[in-house]
N, C-alpha and C positions, 0 to 999 in steps of 0.2 A: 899531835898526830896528824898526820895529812891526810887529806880528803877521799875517802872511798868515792868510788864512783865503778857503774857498772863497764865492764872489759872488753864487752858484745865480742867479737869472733874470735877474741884473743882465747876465751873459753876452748873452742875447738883445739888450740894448740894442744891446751892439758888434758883435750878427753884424748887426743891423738897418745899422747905420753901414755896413759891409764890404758889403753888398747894394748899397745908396744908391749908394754909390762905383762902381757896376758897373754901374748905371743910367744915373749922370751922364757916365760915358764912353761908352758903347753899347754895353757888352756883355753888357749882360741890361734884359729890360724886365717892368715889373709885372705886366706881360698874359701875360707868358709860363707855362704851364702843366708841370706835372706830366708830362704826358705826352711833350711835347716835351724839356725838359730831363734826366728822371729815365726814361727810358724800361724799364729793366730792373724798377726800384721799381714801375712801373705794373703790371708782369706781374704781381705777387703781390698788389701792391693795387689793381685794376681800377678801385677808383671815384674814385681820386684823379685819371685822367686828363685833367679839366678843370679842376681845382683851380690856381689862377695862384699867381704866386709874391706877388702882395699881398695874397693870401686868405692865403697864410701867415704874412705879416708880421703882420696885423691879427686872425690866432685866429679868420677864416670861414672857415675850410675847412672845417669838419666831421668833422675826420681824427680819434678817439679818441686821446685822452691811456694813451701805455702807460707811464706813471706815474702810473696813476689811484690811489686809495686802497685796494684791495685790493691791487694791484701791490708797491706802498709798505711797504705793512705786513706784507706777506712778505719784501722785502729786507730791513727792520727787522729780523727776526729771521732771517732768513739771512746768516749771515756769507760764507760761500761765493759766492754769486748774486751780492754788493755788491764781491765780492773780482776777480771775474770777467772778462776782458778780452773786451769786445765790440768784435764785428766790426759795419759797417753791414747785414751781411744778418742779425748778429742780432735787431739794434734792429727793423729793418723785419718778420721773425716776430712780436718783440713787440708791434710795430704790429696787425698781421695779427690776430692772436689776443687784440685788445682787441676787436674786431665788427665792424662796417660802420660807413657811415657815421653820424657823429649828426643832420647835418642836410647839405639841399642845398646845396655851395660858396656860400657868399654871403649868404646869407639867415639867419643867423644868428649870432651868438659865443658862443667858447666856450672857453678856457685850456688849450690842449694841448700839451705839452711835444715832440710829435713835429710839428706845425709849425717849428720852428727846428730841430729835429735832420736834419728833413728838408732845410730852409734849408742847414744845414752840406757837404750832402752835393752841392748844386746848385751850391755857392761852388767848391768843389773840382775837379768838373768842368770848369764855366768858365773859371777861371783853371787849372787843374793846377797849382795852388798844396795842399798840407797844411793845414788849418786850422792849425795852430801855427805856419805861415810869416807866412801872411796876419794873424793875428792880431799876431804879433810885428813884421812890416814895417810893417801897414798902422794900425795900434791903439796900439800900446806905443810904440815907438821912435822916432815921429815927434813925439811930445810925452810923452819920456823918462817914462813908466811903467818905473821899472826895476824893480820889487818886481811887475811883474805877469806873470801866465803862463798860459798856454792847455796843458792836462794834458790826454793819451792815455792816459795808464796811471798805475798805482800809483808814485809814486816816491817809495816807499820809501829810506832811514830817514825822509826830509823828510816832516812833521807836519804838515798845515794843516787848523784843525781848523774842523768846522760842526755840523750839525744833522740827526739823522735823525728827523723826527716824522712819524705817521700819529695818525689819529682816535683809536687806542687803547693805540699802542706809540709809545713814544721813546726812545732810545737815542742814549748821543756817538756822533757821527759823525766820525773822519777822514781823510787821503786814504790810512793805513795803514791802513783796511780798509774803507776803499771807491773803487770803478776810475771816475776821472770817465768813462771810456771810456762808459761806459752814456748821460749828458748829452751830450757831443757837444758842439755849437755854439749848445743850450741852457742849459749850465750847468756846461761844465769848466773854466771862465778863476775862478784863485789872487791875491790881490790884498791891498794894504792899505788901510786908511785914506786915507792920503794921496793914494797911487792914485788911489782910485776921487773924491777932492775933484779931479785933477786934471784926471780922466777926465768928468765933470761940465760941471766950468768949460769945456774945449776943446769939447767938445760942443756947449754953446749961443750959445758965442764960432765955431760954424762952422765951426773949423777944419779938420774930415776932410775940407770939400768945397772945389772951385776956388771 
């Protein structure tokens, strides 16, 4: 079998698919906002209240990346913090405590990893599905990704190894000591090769949608 190893934003691709899915059935629409969906989230971060869930898709929201490059490069040398199981109200502090916003919803782009972490957390509600259900039922196992996998925590002994680089620190990265917990529905989904040729092909062959 060949080498799992972590997918890091290839993840968004499939939480993007998992949204679409939820669209084409009517139970979530592009327009729909921050506020309406995530309403607790909104308490602590006030300015995402009009932020739609396409502005997430598409990296206009404005919402600060709290895996910006100082972030980063304190996990880099923090083994502990990368070791760490996070909750969604921790990620959402992290959020919090990256600034306000960068720009007005819409009016701008900008690559932030808490647009789809946030993503994750609105999948869940909707359906009250687990993102490692949905992922599993709705991603893998309907065009037998068997070697693929959506990780919450360290699971340990199992080794799937990546990358931990910032601007000035790089350091092996794997998922023995680091919790995909922190990516979420950004960047926790384990995968091979083959997989991901699979995951590919079905994708642009249409197959996730009616």
């Amino acid at each position: 079998m060949a080498a799992k190893y972590l997918v890091g934003p290839i993840t968004q691709t499939m939480t993007a698919v998992l949204v679409l899915q939820l669209v084409e059935q009517g139970q979530l629409s592009l327009s729909n906002t921050l506020g309406e969906q995530l309403p607790d989230v909104v308490l602590t971060l006030a300015y995402t209240q009009n932020v739609t869930i396409g502005q997430l898709l598409e990296h206009r929201s404005g919402i600060p990346d709290y895996l910006g490059t100082s972030e980063l490069e304190r996990l880099c040398r923090d083994s502990a913090a990368r070791m760490k199981q996070y909750t969604p109200d921790d990620v959402v502090k992290m959020i919090n405590n990256s600034g306000g916003a960068s720009f007005t919803p819409g009016a701008d782009f900008e690559l932030s990893t808490s647009n789809y972490y946030l993503i994750g957390l609105v999948l869940e509600k909707v359906t009250g599905m687990s993102l490692f259900h949905l992922f599993q039922t709705k991603i893998f196992d309907p065009v037998g990704m068997c070697h693929s996998e959506y990780l919450n925590a360290t699971p340990s002994p199992v080794d799937y190894t990546g990358s931990c680089w910032s601007n000035t620190v790089g350091v092996t990265l794997d998922t023995k000591n680091y919790n995909p917990s922190l990516a979420g529905a950004a960047g926790a989904v384990v995968s091979n090769a083959a997989d991901m040729a699979v995951f590919m092909m079905k994708l642009f062959s249409g197959v996730f949608f009616s």
